[in-house]
C-alpha positions, 0 to 999 in steps of 0.5 A: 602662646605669649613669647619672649624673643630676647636672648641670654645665657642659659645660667645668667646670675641674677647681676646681670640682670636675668631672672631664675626663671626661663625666657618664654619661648616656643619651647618654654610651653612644648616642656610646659605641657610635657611637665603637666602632663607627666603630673597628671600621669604620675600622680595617678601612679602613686594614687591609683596603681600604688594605691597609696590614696589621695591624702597620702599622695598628696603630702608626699607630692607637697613635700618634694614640692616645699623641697624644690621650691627651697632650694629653687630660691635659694639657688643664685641663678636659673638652673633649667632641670631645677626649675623644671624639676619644680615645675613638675613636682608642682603638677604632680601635687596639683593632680593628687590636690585636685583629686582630693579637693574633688573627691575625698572633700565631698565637694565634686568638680564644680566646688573644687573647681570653684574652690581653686580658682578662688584660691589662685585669684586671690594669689595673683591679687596679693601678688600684684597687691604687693609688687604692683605686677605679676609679670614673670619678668619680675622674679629676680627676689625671693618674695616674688619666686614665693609668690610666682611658685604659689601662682603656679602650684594653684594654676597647676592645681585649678588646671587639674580640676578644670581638665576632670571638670570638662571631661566629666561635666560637659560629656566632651571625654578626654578627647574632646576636652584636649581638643576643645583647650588646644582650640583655646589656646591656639586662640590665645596665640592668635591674639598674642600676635594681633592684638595688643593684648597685655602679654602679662594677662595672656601669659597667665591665661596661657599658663592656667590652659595648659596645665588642662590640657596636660591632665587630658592628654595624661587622662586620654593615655592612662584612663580605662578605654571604658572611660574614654582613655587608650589604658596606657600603663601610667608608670610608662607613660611616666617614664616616656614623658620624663625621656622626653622633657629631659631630652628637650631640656639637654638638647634645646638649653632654655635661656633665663629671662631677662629682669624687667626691672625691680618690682614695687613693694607697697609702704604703708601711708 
């Protein structure tokens, strides 16, 4: 998966030319699936153990979500357990969003999953529209953190769709989908270091096939064994992944990324 090597404090202000968003490291994606993968776990939790139902699920997700993407932007510089506190607010309303795009709007896996990716492309198109790039070393405003959060809620979203999508369509089950994204993914690693392969493209590919591979793994734990799944209680395997992403953030401090430089904003004429 894309990496970054350059080096800088963990709480850099954005003077000094750091953007609010983590340098993309090894630890950078262990966290990144740890976090989807508690979306998913923890969005059933409301959904299904509580039994509050997708819609109400959803809007209470998308409310957190709004909350944290505020104050994220309004913050003056990287903050690691803002950041991932945004991060996984965003898989948790990606998982119930999917859930109800596919389930209670009558479309299915395919429609949803179709839906969605229409909706993330035609993001990272008025994105780049816009700025002239979608590379993450460009968040360093608030027009852009807007548009980098929208990117990641339907990537985390469309990732949703795309893992029940696998599972369910292709007779592959949870595991063989998580086997099937790890393989892929371990292909986009290989052509990250042998390839010249733009890092933006393989950032984002890397990005929208993790967020699959954590609502597998979250799938695999929490669903009935009946349906291919280990029937893992959810809220526990809730509480652990949260134990783990915070221990991972305490003990190994994630450094801000460095600003590429001023994104170009587009003038009429």
């Amino acid at each position: 998966m894309p990496k970054a090597s350059r080096c800088a404090h963990p709480h850099h202000d954005l003077s000094n030319g750091a953007t609010k968003v983590p340098e993309v490291t090894l630890i950078f994606w262990i966290i990144k699936i740890a976090a989807t993968t508690l979306g998913e776990t923890g969005g059933d939790s409301v959904t299904m153990t509580l039994d509050w139902g997708y819609l109400a699920g959803t809007a209470l997700f998308l409310a957190a979500l709004v909350v944290l993407v505020a104050v994220q932007i309004m913050a003056k510089k990287f903050h690691p357990i803002l950041y991932w506190a945004t991060i996984v607010a965003s898989t948790t309303f990606g998982t119930t969003m999917a859930d109800f795009a596919d389930r209670s709007l009558g479309i299915g896996y395919t429609g949803g999953l179709a839906l969605l990716l229409a909706l993330l492309l035609a993001t990272l198109a008025l994105w780049y529209w816009s700025q002239g790039s979608v590379s993450v070393e460009t968040v360093s405003t608030p027009k852009v953190e807007t548009f980098y959060w929208a990117a990641i809620t339907f990537s985390q979203t469309l990732g949703t769709a795309l893992g029940d999508w696998m599972a369910d369509n292709t007779g592959l089950g949870y595991e063989g989908g998580a086997l099937v994204l790890a393989g892929a993914l371990a292909l986009l690693t290989a052509v990250y270091f042998w390839t010249n392969i733009s890092r933006v493209a393989l950032f984002w590919a890397a990005f929208i096939l993790t967020r699959p591979l954590g609502a597998t793994v979250g799938d695999l734990l929490d669903k009935p064994r009946d349906h291919g799944g280990l029937a893992l209680s959810r809220p526990i395997a809730s509480a652990a992944l949260a134990v783990f992403i915070i221990t991972c953030i305490l003990l190994l401090p994630q450094r801000a990324g460095r600003n590429a430089g001023r994104p170009r904003t587009r003038t009429a004429g």
